[in-house]
Biopython code that builds the backbone (N, CA, C, O; Angstrom):
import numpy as np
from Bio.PDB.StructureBuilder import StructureBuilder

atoms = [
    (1, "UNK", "N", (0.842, -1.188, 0.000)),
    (1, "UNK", "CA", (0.000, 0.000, 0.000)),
    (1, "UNK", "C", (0.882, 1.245, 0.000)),
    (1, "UNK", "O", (1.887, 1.280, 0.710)),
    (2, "UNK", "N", (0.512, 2.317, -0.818)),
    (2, "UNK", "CA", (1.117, 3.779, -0.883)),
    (2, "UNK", "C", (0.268, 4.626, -0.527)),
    (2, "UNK", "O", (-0.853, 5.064, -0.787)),
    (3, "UNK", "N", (1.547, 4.780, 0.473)),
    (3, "UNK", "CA", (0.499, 6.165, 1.307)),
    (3, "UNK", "C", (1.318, 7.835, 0.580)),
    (3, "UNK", "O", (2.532, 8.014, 0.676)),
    (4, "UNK", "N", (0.740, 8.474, 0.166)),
    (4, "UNK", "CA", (0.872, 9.793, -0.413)),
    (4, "UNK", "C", (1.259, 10.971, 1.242)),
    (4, "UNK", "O", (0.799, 11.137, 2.372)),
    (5, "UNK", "N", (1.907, 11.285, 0.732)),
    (5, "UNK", "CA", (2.795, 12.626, 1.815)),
    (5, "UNK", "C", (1.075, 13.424, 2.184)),
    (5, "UNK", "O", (0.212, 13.297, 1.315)),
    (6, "UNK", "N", (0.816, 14.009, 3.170)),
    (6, "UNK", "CA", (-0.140, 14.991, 3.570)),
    (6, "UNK", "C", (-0.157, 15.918, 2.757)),
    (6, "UNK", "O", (0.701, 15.696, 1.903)),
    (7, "UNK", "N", (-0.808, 17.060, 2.528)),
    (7, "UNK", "CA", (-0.611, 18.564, 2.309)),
    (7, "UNK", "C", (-1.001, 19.279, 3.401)),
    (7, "UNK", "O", (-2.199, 19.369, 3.671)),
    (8, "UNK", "N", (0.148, 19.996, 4.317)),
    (8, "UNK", "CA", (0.153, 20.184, 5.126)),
    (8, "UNK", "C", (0.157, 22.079, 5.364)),
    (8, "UNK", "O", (1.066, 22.653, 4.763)),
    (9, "UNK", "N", (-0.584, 22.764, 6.001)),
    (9, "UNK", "CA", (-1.135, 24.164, 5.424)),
    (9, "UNK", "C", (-1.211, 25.303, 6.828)),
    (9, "UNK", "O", (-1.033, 24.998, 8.007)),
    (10, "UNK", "N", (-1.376, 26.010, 6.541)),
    (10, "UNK", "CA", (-1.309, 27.388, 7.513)),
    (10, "UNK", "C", (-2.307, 28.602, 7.066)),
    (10, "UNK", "O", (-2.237, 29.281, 6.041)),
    (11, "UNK", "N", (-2.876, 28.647, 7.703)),
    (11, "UNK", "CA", (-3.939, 29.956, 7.918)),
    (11, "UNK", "C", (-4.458, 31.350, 9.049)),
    (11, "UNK", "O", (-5.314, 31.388, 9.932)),
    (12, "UNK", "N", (-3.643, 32.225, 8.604)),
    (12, "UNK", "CA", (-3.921, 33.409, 9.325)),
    (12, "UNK", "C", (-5.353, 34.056, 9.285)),
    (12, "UNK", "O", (-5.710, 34.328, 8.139)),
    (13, "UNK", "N", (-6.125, 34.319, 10.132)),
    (13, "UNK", "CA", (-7.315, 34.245, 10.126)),
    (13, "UNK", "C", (-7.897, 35.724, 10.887)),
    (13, "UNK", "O", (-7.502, 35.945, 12.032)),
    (14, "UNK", "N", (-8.474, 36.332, 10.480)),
    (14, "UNK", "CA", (-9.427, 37.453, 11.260)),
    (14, "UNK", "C", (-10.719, 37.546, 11.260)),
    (14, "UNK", "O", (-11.408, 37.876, 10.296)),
    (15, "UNK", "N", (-11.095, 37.258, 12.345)),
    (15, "UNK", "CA", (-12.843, 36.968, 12.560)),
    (15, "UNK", "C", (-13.826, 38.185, 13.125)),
    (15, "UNK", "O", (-14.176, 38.361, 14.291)),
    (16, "UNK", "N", (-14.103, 38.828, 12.165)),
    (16, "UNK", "CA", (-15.318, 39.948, 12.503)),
    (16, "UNK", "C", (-16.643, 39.946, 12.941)),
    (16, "UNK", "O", (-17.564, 39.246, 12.519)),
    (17, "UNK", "N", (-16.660, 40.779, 13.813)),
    (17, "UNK", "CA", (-18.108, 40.664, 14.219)),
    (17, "UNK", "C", (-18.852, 40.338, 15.780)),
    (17, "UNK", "O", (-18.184, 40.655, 16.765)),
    (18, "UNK", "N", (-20.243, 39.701, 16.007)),
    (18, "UNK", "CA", (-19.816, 39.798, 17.437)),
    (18, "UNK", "C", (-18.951, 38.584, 17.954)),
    (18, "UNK", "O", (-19.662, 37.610, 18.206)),
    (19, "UNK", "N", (-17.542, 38.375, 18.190)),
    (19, "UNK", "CA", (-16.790, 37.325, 18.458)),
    (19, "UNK", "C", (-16.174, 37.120, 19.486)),
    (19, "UNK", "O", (-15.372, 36.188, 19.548)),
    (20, "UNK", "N", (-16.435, 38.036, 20.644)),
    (20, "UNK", "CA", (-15.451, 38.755, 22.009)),
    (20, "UNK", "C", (-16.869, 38.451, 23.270)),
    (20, "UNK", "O", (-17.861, 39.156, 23.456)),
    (21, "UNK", "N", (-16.543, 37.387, 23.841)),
    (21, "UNK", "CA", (-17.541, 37.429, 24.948)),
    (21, "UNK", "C", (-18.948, 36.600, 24.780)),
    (21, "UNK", "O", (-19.994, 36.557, 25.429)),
    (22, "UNK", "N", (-18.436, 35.935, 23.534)),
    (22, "UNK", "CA", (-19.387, 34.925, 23.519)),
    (22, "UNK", "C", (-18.748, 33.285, 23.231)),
    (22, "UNK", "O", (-19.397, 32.438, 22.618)),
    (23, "UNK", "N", (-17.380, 33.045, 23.794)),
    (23, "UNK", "CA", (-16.524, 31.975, 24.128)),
    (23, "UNK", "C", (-16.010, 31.160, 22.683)),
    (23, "UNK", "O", (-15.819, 29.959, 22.492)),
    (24, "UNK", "N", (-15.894, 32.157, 21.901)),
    (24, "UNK", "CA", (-15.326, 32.005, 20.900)),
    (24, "UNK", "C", (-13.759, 31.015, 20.603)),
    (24, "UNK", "O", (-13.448, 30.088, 19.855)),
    (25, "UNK", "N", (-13.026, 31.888, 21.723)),
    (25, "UNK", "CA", (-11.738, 31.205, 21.392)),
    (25, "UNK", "C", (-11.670, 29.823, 22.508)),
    (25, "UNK", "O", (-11.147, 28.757, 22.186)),
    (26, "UNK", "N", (-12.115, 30.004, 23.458)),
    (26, "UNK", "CA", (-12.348, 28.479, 24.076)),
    (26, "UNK", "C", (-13.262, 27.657, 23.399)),
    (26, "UNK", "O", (-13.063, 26.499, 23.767)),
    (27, "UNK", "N", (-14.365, 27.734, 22.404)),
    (27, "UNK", "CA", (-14.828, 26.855, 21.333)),
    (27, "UNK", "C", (-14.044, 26.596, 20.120)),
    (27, "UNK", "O", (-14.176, 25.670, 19.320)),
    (28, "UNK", "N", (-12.966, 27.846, 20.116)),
    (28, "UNK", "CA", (-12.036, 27.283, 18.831)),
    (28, "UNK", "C", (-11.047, 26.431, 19.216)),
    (28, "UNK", "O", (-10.507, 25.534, 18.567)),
    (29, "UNK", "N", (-10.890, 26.736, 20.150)),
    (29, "UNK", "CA", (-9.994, 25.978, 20.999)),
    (29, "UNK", "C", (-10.036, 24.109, 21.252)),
    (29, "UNK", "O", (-9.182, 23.259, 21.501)),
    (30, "UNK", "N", (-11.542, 24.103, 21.021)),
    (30, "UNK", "CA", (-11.662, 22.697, 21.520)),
    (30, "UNK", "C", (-12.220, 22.408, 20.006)),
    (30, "UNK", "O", (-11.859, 21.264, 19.729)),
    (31, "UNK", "N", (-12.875, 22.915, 19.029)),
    (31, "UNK", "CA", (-12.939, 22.706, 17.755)),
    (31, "UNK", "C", (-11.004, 21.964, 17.217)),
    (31, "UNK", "O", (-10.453, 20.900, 16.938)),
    (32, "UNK", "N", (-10.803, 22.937, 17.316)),
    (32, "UNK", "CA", (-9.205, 22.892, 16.538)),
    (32, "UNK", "C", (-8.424, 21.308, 17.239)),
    (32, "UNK", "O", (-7.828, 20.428, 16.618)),
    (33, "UNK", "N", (-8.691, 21.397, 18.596)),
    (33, "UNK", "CA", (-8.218, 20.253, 19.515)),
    (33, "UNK", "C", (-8.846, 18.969, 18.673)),
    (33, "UNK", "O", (-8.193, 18.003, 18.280)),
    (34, "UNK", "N", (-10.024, 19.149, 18.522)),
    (34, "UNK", "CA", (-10.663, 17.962, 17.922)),
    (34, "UNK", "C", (-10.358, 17.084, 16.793)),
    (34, "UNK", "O", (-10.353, 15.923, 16.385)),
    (35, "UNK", "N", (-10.096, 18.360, 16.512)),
    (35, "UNK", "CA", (-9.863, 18.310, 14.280)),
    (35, "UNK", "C", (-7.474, 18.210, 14.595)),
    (35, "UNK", "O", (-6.682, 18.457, 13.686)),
    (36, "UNK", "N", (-7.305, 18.046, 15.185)),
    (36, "UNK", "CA", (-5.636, 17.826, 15.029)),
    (36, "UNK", "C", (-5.025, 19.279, 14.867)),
    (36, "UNK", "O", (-3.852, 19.137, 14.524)),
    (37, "UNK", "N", (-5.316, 20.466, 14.963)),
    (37, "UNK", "CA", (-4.846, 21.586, 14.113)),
    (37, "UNK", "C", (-4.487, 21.862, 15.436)),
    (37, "UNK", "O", (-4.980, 21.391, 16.462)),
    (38, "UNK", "N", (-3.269, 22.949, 15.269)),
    (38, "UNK", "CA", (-2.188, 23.903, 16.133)),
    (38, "UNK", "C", (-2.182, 25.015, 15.563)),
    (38, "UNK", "O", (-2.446, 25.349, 14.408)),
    (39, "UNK", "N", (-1.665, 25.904, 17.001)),
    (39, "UNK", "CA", (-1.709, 27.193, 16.492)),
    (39, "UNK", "C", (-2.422, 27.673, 17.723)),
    (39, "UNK", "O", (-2.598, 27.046, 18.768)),
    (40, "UNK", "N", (-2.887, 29.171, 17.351)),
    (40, "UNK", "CA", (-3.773, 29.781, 18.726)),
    (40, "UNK", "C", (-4.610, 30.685, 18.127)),
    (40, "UNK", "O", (-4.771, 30.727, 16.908)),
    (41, "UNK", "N", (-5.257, 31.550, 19.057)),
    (41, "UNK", "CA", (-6.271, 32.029, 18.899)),
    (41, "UNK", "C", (-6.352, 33.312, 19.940)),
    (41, "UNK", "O", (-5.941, 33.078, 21.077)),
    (42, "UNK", "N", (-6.770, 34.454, 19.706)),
    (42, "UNK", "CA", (-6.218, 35.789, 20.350)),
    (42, "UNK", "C", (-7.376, 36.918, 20.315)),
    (42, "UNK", "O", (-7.647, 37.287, 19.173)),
    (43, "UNK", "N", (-8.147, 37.568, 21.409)),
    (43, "UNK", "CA", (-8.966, 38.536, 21.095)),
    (43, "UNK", "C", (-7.877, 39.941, 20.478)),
    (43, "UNK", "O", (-6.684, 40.106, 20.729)),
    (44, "UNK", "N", (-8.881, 40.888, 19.533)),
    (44, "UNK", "CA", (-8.136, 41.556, 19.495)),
    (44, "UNK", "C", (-8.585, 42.999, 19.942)),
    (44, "UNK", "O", (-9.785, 43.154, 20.171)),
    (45, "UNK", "N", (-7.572, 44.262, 20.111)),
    (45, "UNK", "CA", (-8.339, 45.354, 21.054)),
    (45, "UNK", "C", (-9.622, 45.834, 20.119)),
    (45, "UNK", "O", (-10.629, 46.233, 20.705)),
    (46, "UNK", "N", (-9.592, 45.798, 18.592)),
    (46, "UNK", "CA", (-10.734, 46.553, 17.696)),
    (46, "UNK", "C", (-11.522, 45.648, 17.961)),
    (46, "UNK", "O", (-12.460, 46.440, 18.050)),
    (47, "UNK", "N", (-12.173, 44.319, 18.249)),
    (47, "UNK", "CA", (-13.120, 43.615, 18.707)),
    (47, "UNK", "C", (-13.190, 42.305, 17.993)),
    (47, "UNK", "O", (-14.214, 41.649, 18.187)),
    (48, "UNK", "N", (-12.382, 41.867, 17.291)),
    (48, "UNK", "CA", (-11.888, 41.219, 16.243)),
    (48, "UNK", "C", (-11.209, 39.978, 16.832)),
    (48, "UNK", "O", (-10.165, 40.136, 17.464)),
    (49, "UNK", "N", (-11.805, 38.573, 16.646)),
    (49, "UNK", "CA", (-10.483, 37.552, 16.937)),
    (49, "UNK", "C", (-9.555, 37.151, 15.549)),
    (49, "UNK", "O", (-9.986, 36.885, 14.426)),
    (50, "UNK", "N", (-8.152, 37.199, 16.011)),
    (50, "UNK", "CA", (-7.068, 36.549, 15.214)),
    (50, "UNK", "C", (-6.812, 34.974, 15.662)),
    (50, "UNK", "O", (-7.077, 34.403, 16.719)),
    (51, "UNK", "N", (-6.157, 34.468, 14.373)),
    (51, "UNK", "CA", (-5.795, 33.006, 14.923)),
    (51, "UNK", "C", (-4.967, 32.693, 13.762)),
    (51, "UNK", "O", (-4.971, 33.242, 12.660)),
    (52, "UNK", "N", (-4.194, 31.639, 14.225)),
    (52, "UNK", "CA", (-3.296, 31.152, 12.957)),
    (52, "UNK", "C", (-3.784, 29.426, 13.688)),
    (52, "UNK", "O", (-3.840, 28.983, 14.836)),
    (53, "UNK", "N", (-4.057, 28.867, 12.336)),
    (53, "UNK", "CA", (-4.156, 27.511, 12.362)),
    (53, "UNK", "C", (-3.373, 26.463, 11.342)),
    (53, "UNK", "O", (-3.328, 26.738, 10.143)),
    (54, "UNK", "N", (-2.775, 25.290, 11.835)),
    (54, "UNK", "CA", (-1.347, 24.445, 11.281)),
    (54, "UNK", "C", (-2.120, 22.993, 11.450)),
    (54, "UNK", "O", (-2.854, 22.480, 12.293)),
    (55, "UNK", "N", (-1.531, 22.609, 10.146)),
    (55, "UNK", "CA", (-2.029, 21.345, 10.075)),
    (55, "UNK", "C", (-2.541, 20.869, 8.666)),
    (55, "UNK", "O", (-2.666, 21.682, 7.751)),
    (56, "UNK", "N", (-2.839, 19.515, 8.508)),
    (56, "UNK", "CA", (-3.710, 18.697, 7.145)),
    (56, "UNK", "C", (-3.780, 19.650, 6.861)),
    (56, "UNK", "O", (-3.667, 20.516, 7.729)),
    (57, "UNK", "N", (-4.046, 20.089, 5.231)),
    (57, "UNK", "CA", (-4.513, 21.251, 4.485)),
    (57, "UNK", "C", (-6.607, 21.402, 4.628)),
    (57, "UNK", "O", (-7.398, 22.345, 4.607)),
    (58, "UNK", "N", (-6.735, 19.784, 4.775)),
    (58, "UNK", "CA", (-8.315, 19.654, 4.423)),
    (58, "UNK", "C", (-8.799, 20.135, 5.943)),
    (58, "UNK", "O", (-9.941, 20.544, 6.157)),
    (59, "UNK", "N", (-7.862, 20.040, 6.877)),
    (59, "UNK", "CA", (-8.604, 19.824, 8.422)),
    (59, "UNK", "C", (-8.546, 21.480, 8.664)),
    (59, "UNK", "O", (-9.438, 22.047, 9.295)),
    (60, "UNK", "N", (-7.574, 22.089, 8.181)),
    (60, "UNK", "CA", (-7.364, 23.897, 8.166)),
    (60, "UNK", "C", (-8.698, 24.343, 7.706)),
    (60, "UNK", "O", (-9.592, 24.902, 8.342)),
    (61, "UNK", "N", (-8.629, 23.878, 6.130)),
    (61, "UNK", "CA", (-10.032, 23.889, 5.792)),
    (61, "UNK", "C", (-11.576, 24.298, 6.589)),
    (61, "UNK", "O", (-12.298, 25.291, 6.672)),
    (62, "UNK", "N", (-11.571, 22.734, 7.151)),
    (62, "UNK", "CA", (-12.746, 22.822, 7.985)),
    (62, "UNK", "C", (-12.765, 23.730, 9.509)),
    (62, "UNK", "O", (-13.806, 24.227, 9.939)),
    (63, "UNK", "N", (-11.828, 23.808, 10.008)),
    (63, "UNK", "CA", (-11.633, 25.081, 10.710)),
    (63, "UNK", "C", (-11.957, 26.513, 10.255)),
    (63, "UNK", "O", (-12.576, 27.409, 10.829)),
    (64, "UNK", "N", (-11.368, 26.467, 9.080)),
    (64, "UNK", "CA", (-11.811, 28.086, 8.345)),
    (64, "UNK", "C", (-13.229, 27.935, 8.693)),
    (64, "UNK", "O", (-13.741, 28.510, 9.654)),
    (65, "UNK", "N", (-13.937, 27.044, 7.788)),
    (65, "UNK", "CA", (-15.296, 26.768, 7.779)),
    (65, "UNK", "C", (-16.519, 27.149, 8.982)),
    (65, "UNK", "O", (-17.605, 27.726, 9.038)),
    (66, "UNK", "N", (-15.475, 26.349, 9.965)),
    (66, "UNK", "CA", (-15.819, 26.246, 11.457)),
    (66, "UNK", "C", (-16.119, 27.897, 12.195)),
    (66, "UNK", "O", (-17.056, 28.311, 12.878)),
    (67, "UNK", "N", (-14.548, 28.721, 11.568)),
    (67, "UNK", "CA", (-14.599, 30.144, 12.037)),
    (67, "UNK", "C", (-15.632, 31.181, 11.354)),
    (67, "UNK", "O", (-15.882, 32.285, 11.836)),
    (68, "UNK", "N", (-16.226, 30.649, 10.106)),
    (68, "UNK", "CA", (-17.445, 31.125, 9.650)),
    (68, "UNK", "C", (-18.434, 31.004, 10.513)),
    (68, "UNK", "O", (-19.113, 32.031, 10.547)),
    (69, "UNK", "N", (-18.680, 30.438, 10.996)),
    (69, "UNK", "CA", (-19.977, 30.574, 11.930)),
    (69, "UNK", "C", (-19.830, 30.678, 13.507)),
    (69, "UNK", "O", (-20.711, 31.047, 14.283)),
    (70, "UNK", "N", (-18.496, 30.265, 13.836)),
    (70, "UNK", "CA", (-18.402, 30.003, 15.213)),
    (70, "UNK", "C", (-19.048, 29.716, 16.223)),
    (70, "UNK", "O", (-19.829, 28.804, 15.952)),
    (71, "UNK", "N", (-19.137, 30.123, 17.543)),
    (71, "UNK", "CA", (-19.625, 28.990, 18.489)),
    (71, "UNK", "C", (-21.532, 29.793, 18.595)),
    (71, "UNK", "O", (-21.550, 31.015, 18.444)),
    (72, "UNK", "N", (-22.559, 29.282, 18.771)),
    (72, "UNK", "CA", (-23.563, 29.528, 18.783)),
    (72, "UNK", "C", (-24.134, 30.934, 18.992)),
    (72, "UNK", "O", (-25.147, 31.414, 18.484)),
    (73, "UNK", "N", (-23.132, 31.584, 19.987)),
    (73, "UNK", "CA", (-23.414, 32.730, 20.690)),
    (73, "UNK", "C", (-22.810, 33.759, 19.731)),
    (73, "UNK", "O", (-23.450, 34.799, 19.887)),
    (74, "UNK", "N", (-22.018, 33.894, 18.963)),
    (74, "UNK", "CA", (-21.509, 34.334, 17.736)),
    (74, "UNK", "C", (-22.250, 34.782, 16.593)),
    (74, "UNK", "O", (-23.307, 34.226, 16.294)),
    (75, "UNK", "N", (-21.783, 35.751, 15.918)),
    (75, "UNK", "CA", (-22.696, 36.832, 14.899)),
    (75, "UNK", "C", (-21.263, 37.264, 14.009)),
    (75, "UNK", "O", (-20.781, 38.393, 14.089)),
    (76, "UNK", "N", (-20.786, 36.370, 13.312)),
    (76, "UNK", "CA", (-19.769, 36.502, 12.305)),
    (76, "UNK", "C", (-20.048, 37.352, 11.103)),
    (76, "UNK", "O", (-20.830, 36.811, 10.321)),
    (77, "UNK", "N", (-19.537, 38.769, 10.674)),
    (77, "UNK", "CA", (-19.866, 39.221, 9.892)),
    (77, "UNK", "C", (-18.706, 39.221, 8.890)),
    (77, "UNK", "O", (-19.000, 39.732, 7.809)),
    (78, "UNK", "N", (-17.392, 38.739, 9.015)),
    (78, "UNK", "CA", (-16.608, 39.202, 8.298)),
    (78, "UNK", "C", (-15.790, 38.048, 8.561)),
    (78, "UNK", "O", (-16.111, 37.503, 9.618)),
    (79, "UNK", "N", (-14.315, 37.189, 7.615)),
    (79, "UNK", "CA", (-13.322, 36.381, 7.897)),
    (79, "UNK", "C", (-12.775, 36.737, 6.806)),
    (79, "UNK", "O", (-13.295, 36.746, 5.690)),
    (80, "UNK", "N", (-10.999, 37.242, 7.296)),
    (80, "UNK", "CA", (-9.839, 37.849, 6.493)),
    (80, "UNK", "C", (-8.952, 36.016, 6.545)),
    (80, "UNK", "O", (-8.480, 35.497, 7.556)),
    (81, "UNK", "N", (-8.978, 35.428, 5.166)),
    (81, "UNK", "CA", (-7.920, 34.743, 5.340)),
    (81, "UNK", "C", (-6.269, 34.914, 4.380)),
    (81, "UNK", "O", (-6.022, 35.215, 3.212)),
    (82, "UNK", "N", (-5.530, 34.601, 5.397)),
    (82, "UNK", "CA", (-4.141, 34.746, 4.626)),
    (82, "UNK", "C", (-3.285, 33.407, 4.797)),
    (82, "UNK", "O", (-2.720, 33.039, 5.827)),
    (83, "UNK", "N", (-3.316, 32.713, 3.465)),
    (83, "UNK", "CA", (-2.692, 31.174, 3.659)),
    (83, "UNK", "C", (-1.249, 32.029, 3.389)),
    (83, "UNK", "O", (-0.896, 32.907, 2.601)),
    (84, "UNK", "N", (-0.378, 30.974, 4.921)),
    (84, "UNK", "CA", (1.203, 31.728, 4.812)),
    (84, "UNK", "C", (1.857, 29.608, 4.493)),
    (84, "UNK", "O", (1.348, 28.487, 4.482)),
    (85, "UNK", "N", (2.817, 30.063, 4.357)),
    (85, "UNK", "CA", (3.682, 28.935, 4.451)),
    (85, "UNK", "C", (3.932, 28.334, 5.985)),
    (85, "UNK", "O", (4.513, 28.764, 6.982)),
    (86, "UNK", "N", (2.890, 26.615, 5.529)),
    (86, "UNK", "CA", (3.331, 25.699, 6.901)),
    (86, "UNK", "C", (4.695, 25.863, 7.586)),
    (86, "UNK", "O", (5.731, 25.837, 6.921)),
    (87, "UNK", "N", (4.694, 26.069, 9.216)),
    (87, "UNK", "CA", (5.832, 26.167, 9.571)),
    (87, "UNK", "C", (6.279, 25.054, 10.426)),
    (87, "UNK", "O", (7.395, 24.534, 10.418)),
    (88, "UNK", "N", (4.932, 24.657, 11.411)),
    (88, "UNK", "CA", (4.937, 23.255, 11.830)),
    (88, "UNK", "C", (5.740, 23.937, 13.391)),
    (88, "UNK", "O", (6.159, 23.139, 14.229)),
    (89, "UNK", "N", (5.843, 25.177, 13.572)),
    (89, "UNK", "CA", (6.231, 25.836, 14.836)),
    (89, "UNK", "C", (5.218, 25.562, 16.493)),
    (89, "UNK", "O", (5.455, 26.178, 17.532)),
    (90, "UNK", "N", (4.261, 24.642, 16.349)),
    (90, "UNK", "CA", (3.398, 24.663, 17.067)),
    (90, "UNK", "C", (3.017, 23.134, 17.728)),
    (90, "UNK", "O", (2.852, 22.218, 16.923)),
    (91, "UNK", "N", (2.916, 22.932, 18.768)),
    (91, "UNK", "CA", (2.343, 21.456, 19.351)),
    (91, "UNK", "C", (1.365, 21.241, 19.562)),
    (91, "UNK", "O", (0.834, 20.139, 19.423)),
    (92, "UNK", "N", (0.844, 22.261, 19.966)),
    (92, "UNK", "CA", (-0.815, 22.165, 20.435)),
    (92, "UNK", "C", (-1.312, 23.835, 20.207)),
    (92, "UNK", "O", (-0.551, 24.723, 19.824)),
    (93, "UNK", "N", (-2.985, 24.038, 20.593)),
    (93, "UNK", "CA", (-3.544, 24.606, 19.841)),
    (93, "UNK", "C", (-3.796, 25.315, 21.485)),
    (93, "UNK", "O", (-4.320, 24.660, 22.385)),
    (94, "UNK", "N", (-3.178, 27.176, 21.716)),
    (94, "UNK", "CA", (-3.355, 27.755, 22.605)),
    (94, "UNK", "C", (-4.693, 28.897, 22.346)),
    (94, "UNK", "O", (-5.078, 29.318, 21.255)),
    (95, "UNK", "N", (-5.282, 29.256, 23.800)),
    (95, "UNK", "CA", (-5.397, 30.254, 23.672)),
    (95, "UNK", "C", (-5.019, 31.803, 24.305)),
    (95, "UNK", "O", (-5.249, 32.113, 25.474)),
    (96, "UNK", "N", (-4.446, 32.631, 23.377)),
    (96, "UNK", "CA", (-3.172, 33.757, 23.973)),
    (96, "UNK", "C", (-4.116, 34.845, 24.873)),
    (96, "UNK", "O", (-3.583, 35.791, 25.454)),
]
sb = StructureBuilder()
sb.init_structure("model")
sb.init_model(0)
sb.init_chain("A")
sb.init_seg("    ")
for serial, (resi, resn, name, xyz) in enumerate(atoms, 1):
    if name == "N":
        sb.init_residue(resn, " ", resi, " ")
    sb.init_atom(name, np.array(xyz, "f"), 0.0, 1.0, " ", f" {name:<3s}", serial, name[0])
structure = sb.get_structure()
């Protein structure tokens, strides 16, 4: 059997909207935990969460996906993505 190399991916992420105080990054947190992905997740002072997520290209993916709607209490109006080059700098998935 041949197993094919991963595609392995990185995504800088900015999540607009209401995303601050409705447990966003502790649901991304355990989303991302779930799905294998590293990296973290960060309120920001304009009201905005950042995150960079590492890992499978398909599982980044579904995270993006995931940060489209986020956790129930969430009102996503906006997601900035910037695919950078996998760095693989990360073990587990914080939140800063």
């Amino acid at each position: 059997m041949i197993t094919l190399p991963v595609e392995k991916a990185r995504a800088h992420v900015f999540v607009s909207g209401i995303v601050q105080g409705v447990f966003f990054r502790r649901t991304c947190q355990k989303e991302a935990k779930k799905m294998g992905i590293t990296g973290w997740v960060n309120n920001l002072k304009d009201g905005r969460v950042e995150a960079i997520f590492e890992g499978e290209k398909d599982k980044v993916e579904k995270m993006i996906k995931w940060a489209k709607g986020g956790p129930i209490l969430a009102a996503v109006d906006g997601l900035e993505i910037n695919w950078e080059d996998y760095q693989g700098e990360f073990n587990k998935f914080e939140i800063r």
